[in-house]
C-alpha positions as CSV (number, residue, x, y, z in Angstrom):
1,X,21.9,20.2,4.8
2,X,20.3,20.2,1.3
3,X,20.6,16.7,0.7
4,X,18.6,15.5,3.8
5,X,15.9,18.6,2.2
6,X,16.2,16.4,-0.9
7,X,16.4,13.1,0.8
8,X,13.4,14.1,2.8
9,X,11.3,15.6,0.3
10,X,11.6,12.2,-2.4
11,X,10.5,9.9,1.0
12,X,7.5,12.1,1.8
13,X,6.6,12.0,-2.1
14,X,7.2,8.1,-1.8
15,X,4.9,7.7,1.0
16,X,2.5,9.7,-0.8
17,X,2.6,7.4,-3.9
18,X,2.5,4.7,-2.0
19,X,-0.7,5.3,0.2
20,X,-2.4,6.4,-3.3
21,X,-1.3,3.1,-4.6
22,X,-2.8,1.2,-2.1
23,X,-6.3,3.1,-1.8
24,X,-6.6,2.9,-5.4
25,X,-6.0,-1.0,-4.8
26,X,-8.3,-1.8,-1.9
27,X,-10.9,-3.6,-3.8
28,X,-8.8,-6.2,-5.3
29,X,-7.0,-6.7,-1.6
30,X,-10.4,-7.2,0.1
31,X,-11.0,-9.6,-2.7
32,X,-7.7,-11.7,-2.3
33,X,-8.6,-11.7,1.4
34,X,-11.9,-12.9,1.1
35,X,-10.9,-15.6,-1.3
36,X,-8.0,-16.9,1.3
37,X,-10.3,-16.7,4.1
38,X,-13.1,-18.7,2.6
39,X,-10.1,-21.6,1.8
40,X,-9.1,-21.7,5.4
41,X,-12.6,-21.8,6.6
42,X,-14.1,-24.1,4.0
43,X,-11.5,-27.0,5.5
């Protein structure tokens, strides 16, 4: 029982770090989207 606790615990603290991770990197991902959608559309 107290491993699943465990188990459970480092995935909800992974999903956590994750999500931050990916907020904090928004910007740059709307960047790298707007550079591959102006290639595709410039063609």
């Amino acid at each position: 029982m107290e491993l699943v606790l465990i188990l459970k615990m480092f995935f909800i603290i992974g999903v956590i770090i994750a999500a931050y991770a990916i907020l904090r990197n928004l910007d740059i991902i709307k960047i790298i989207l707007v550079y591959f959608k102006d290639l595709i559309l410039r063609k």
